[in-house]
Wavefront OBJ file of the C-alpha trace (Angstrom):
o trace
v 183.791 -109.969 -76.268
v 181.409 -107.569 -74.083
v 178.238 -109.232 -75.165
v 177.173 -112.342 -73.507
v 174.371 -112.615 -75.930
v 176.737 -113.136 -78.744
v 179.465 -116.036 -77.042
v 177.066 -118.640 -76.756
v 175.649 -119.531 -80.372
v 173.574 -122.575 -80.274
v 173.393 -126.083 -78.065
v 175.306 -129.018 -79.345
v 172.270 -132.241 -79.289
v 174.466 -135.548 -79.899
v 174.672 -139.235 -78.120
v 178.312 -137.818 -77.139
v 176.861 -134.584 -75.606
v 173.733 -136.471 -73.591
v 175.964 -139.131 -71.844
v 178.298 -135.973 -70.697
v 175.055 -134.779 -69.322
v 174.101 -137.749 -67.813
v 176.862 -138.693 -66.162
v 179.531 -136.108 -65.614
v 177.198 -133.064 -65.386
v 178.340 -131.430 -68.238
v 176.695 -129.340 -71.202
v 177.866 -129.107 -75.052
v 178.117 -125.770 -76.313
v 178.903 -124.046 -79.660
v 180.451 -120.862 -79.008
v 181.801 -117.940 -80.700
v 185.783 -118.651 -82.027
v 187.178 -115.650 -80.683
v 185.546 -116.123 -77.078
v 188.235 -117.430 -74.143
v 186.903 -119.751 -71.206
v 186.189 -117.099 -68.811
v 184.276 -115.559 -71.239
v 182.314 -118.562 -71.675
v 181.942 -119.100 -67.994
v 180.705 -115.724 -67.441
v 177.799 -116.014 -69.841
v 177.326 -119.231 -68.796
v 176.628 -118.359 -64.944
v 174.568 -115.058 -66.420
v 172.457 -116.383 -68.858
v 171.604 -119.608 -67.251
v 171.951 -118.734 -63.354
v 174.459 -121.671 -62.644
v 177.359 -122.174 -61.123
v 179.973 -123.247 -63.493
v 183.272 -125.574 -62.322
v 184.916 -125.651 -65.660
v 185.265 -125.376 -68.869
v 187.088 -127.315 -71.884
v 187.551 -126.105 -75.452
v 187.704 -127.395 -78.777
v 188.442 -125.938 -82.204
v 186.941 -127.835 -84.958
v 187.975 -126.684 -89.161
v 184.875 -126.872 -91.244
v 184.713 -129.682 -94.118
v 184.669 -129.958 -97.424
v 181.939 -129.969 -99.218
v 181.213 -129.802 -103.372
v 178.034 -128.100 -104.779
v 177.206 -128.890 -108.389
v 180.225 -130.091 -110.794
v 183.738 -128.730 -109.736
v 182.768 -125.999 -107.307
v 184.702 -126.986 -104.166
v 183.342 -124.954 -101.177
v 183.610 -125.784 -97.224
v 181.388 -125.449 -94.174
v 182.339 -122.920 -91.413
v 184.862 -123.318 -88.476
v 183.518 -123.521 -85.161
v 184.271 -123.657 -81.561
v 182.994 -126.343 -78.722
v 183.026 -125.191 -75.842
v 182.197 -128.653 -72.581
v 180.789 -126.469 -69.962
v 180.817 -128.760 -66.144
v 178.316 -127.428 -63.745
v 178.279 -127.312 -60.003
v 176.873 -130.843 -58.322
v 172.928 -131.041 -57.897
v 172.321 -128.525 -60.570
v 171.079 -129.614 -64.181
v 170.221 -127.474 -67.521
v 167.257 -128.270 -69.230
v 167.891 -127.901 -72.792
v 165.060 -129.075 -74.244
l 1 2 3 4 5 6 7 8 9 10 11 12 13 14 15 16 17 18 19 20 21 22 23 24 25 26 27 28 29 30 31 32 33 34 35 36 37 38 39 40 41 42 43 44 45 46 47 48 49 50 51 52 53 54 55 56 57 58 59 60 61 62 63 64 65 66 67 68 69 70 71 72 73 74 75 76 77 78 79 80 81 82 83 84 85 86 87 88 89 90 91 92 93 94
């Protein structure tokens, strides 16, 4: 992916994702599927202006969900992405 704009898709907000923040330094991402960690590190440390010491993946299948009678449908698949920055230095998300 060349655009940095378009790996990182939105914040993940959870009890799970604020204790990672709390304690280990870490921030929950939802990234683009077809982005790799050093892509995500990359936009990471260019977007943000920190200093990233790694990062974990996750690929998550979207559920099933029925609208109306019989119609089956299911959400979209997405990507996690647990981004660990360097010690002393925080992200304010909100």
């Amino acid at each position: 992916m060349n655009d940095i704009y378009q790996v990182i898709k939105n914040v993940r907000l959870s009890e799970k994702a604020t204790m990672l923040q709390e304690t280990n330094n870490e921030v929950v991402l939802e990234v683009d599927r077809k982005a790799n960690k050093l892509e995500i590190k990359k936009a990471v440390q260019q977007l943000f202006g920190k200093t990233v010491i790694s990062v974990r993946t996750a690929n998550y299948d979207g559920k099933e969900r029925r609208k109306r009678r019989a119609d089956a449908g299911r959400t979209n698949h997405w990507k996690k992405a647990i981004v660990r920055l360097k010690e002393g230095e925080s992200l304010d998300l909100v």
